[in-house]
N, C-alpha and C positions, 0 to 999 in steps of 0.2 A: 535566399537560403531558407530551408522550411524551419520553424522555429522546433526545437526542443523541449517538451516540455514534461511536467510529472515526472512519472516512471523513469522513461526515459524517451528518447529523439521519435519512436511511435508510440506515447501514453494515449493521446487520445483519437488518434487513428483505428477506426476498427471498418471491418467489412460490413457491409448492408443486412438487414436480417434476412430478407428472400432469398439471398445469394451470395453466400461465402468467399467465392471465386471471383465477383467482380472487383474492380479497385476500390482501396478502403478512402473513407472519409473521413474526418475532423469531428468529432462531438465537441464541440468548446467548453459543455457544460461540466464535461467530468473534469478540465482545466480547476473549476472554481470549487466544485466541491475538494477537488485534491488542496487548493489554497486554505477553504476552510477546513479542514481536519488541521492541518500544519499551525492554524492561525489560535484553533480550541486549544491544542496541547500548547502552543506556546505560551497562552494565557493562562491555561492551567498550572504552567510550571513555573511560570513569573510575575505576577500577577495575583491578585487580591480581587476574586470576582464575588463582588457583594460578601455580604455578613457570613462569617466563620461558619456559623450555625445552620446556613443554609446546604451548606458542602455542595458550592456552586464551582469550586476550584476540581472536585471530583469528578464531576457530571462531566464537565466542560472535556477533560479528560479522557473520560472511558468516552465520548462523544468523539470526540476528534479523532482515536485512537480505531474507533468503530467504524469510523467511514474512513482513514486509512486503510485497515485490511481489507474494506468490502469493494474500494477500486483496486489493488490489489489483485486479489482475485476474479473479479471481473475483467481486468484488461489480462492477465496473463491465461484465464482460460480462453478468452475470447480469440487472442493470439493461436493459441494451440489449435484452436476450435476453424479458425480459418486456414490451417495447412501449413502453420509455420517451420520449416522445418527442427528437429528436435536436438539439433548441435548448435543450429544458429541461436535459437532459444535460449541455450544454455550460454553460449557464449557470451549473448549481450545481457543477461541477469547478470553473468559473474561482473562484465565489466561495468555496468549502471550498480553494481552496488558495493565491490569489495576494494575499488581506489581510495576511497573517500574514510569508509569505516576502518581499515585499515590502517591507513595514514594516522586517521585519531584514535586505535591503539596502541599504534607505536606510541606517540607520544605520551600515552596515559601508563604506559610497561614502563617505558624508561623516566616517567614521573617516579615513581613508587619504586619501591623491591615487591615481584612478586614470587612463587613458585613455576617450574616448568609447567605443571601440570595445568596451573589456570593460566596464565598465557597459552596456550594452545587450544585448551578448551575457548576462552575467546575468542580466538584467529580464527577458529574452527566453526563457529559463531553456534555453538552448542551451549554455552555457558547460564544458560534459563534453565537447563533443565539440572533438576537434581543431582547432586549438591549444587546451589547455584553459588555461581564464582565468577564477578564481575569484577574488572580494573574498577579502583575510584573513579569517577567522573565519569563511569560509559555505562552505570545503571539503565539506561535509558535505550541501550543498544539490545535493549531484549529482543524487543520488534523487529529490529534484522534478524535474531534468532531465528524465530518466525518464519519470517518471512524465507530466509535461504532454506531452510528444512521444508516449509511447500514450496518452494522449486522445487530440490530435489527428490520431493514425495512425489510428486505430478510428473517430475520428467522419467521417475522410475515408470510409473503405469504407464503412460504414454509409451513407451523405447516396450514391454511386454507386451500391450492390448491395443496397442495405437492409439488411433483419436476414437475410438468408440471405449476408452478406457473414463473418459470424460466424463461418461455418465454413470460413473460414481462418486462425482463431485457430490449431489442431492443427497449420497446417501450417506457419506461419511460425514456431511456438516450435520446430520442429523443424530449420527452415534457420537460425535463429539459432543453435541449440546448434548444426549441423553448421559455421557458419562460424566458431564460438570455436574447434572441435578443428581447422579447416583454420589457424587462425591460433595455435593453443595457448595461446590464451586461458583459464586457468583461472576466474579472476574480474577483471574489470575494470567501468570507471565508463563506457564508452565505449558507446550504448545498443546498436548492433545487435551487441554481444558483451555484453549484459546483461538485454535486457528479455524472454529465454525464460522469467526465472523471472517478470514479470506473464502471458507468453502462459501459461504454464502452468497457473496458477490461471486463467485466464479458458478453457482447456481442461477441467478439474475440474467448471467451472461448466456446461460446456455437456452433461458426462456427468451430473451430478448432476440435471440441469432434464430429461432425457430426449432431449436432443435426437440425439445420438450413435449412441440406440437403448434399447430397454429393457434389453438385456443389458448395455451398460457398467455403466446407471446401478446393476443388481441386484448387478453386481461390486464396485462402489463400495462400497456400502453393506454390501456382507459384508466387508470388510478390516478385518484389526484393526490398531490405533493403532499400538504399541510396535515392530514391524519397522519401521515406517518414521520414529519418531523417532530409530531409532538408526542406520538410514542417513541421516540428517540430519544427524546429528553428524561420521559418516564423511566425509557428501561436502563437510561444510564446514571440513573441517581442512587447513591449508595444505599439509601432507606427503601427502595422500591421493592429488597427482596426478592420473591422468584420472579418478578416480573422480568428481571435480570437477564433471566435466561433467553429471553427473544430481541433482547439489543441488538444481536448479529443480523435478524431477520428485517428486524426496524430499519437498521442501517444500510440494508442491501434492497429491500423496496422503493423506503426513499430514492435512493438512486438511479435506480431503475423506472420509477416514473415520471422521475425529473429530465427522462430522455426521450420524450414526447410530451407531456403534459404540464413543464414548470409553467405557473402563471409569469407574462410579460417579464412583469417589473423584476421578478426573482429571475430571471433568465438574464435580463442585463446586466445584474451583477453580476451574477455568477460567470458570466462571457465578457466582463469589462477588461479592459489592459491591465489595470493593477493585480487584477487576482489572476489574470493568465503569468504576471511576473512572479508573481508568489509563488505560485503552481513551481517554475519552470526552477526555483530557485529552492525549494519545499527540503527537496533529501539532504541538500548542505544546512539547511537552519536545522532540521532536526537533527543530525550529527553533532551541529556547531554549539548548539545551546546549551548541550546539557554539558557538554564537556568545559565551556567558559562560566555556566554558573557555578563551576571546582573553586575557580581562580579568584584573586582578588575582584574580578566585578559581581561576582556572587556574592564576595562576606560580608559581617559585619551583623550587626544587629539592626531590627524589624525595621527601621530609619534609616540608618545609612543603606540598608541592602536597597531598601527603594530608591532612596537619594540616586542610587548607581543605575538603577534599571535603564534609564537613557542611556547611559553609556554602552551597557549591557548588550541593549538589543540594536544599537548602532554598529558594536563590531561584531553581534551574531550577520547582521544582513550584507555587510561591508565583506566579510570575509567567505560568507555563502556563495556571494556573487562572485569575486575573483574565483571562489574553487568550482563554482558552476562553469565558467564561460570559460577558464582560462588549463582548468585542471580537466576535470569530470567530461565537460563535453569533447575535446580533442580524444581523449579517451575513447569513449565509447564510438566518436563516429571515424574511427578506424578500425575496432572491430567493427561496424558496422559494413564498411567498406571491403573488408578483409570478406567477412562472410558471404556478400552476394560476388564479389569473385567467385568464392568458392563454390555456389550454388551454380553460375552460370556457367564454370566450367565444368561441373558434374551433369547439367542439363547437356551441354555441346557434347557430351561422350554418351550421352544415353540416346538409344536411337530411337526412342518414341519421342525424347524433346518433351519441355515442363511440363512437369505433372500439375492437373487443374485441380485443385482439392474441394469439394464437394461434401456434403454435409452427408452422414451417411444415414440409411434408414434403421429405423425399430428392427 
């Protein structure tokens, strides 16, 4: 069985850059980076990384949260980008992502009394946006915010302009960043002063696939790794200031040159078993953590709360896992199933038979 992982059951499958249309392949590296974004915010949220004063718990943070949305966007335009159809698409985002966040707002509505109004605005996974109105414990569910509003921004253009609607990804991650610095917006949860860092990575995806031109993509591919994890580091430290504003960009190069050019030894991480199980198990710990540091393994003062952290992060991965394997994935790989039915029996009644999807021209 092919494994599952990221995203969802195709995260790190993408088609070849020359040729959209051939069978997709495995990148194992975007595995690891998806491991580390999960592993930064989880240390950021639990965790005491180095001295108060350094605001190494922030960095760690806006870091991890950074190259979240920049694979993000990179595998979902990348998807689009290689001919996915745009109902299938839709179908398996809803279901890799609204089982799981769902489940844990039920239980966080019927923890508390809320109003109709911000119950729905949750469900709705609108609730980032002004007036923000989050259940307790699901602060953290901004980033599905996010994240569902670009799906349904991208599969809006896509369904009017098709796939040549794409190449407005470049140009909207660049009016978002311009309207954070007209607003001086460093980092925020509010999307169109946050989601440059998914446009970015879905900009990466469209220089890496060829689309852009051969030149980006050869530029791409000669860049080496390490200049830009350590403007990564830079642009996500809260004292950095306007440097601030190119974290998205930091975040979405890194990645993108880490998919020819990591040195050795950083590649075996990043492609080791452990960080492919983290990856594959990533969207239940970040669901599960924030909502269990509500409960009794969360409280307590600055001693006991640590005292607890083993516990803590034992039944965050404990319960990731059951909701990965036993919840989440039967899920998704029946719509999965459901939808290529549905495609191969739309292709048997078409009488040209599958459409080969092709990268299109300038």
């Amino acid at each position: 069985m092919r494994d599952e992982r990221a995203f969802d059951a195709d995260a790190a499958e993408l088609p070849t850059p020359a040729a959209p249309s051939r069978p997709s392949r495995r990148i194992p590296i975007l595995d690891g980076w998806r491991a580390t974004s999960i592993l930064l915010v989880l240390g950021a949220h639990l965790l005491p990384i180095g001295p108060k004063v350094l605001d190494l718990n922030e960095t760690a943070g806006a870091m991890g949260m950074a190259l979240f949305f920049t694979l993000s966007g990179f595998l979902i335009v990348q998807f689009l980008a290689a001919g996915t159809p745009l109902g299938l698409f839709v179908m398996k985002r809803l279901a890799r992502i609204v089982p799981l966040s769902w489940a844990a707002m039920l239980c966080l509505a019927l923890w508390h009394s809320y109003g109709a109004a911000t119950v729905l605005r949750n469900f709705l996974f609108v609730s980032n946006l002004p007036p923000v109105t989050f259940f307790e414990g699901g602060e953290h569910l901004w980033s599905l915010c996010v994240e569902m509003q670009f799906y349904m921004t991208v599969s809006v253009i896509v369904l009017l302009l098709g796939r040549r609607g794409l190449y407005l990804v470049p140009v909207l991650a660049l009016s978002v960043t311009c309207a954070r610095i007209v607003a001086g917006e460093y980092i925020s949860i509010v999307t169109w002063h946050r989601v440059d860092e998914i446009l970015a990575g879905g900009t990466v995806a469209l220089t890496y696939s060829g689309w852009l031109g051969e030149r980006p993509a050869e530029i791409l591919k000669k860049l080496p790794v390490w200049p830009f994890a350590i403007a990564l580091v830079l642009c996500s430290h809260p004292d950095a200031g306007p440097l601030q504003y190119l974290r998205p960009y930091a975040a979405a190069t890194l990645v993108g040159a880490s998919l020819t050019g990591a040195p050795a030894y950083l590649q075996r991480i990043l492609e080791s078993r452990p960080m492919a199980y983290v990856a594959e198990v990533s969207y239940a710990l970040y669901v599960i953590h924030g909502v269990l540091s509500h409960t009794w393994l969360g409280s307590g003062d600055r001693i006991e709360k640590y005292l607890k952290r083993p516990l803590l992060f034992g039944a965050t991965f404990a319960i990731a896992h059951l909701s990965t394997f036993y919840y989440e994935q039967p899920i998704t790989r029946r719509v999965r199933e459901f939808g290529k039915r549905r495609q191969a029996a739309r292709e048997a009644r078409s009488p040209s038979g599958p459409a080969e999807p092709s990268r299109p021209s300038v």
